[in-house]
C-alpha positions in Angstrom: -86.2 17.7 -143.6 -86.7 16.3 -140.0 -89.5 13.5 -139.6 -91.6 16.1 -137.3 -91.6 19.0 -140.1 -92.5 15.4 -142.7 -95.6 14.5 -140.4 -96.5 18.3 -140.1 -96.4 19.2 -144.0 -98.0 15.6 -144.6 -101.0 16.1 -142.0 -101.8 19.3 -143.3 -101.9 17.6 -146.9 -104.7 15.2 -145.3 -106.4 18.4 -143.7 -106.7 19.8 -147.3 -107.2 16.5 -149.2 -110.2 15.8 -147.2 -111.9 19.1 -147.6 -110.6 21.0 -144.8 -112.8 19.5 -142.5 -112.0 21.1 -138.3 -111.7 18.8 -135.6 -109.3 16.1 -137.2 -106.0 17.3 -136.2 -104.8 14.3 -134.5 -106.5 11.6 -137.3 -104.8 13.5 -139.7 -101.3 14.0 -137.6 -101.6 10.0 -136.6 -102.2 8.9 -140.3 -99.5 11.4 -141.5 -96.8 9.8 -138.6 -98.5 6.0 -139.6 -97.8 6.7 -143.8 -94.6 8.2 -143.1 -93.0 5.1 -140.7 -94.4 2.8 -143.5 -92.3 4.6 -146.3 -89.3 4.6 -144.0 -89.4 1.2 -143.2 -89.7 0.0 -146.7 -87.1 2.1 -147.9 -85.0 0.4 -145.2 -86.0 -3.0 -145.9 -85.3 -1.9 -149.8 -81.4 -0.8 -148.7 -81.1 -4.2 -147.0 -82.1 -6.4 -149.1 -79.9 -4.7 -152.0 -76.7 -4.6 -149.9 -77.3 -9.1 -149.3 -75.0 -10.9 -151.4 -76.3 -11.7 -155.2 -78.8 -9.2 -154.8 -79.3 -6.7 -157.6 -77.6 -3.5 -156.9 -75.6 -4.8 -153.9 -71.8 -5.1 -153.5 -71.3 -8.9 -153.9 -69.8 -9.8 -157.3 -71.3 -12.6 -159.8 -70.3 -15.7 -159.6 -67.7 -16.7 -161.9 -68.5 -18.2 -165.4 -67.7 -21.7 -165.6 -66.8 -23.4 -169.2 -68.7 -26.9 -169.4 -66.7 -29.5 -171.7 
């Protein structure tokens, strides 16, 4: 789904959430645009920091086991 249908079906969740209430199309198209670049950017920032060395679920491999005498 493309980010404008996302903010459309999201807004329109507000719309209904709040009781259907006229006259706050853009409030609820602003909040909808606001919530979704939040969720983006933390599922970004989630991606990143899994891929960084030692991280869990990224693609660097433990360090090796070392035998102590």
């Amino acid at each position: 789904m493309d980010r404008r249908t996302e903010i459309e079906r999201l807004a329109y969740e507000l719309y209904e959430k709040s009781g259907r209430i006229g006259g706050r199309e853009l409030d609820n198209w602003v909040e909808a645009e606001r919530l979704i670049s939040s969720y983006v950017a933390e599922m970004k920032m989630s991606r990143e920091k899994a891929a960084k060395p030692g991280a869990v679920g990224g693609t660097a491999k433990p360090p090796a086991k070392t035998t102590q005498s």
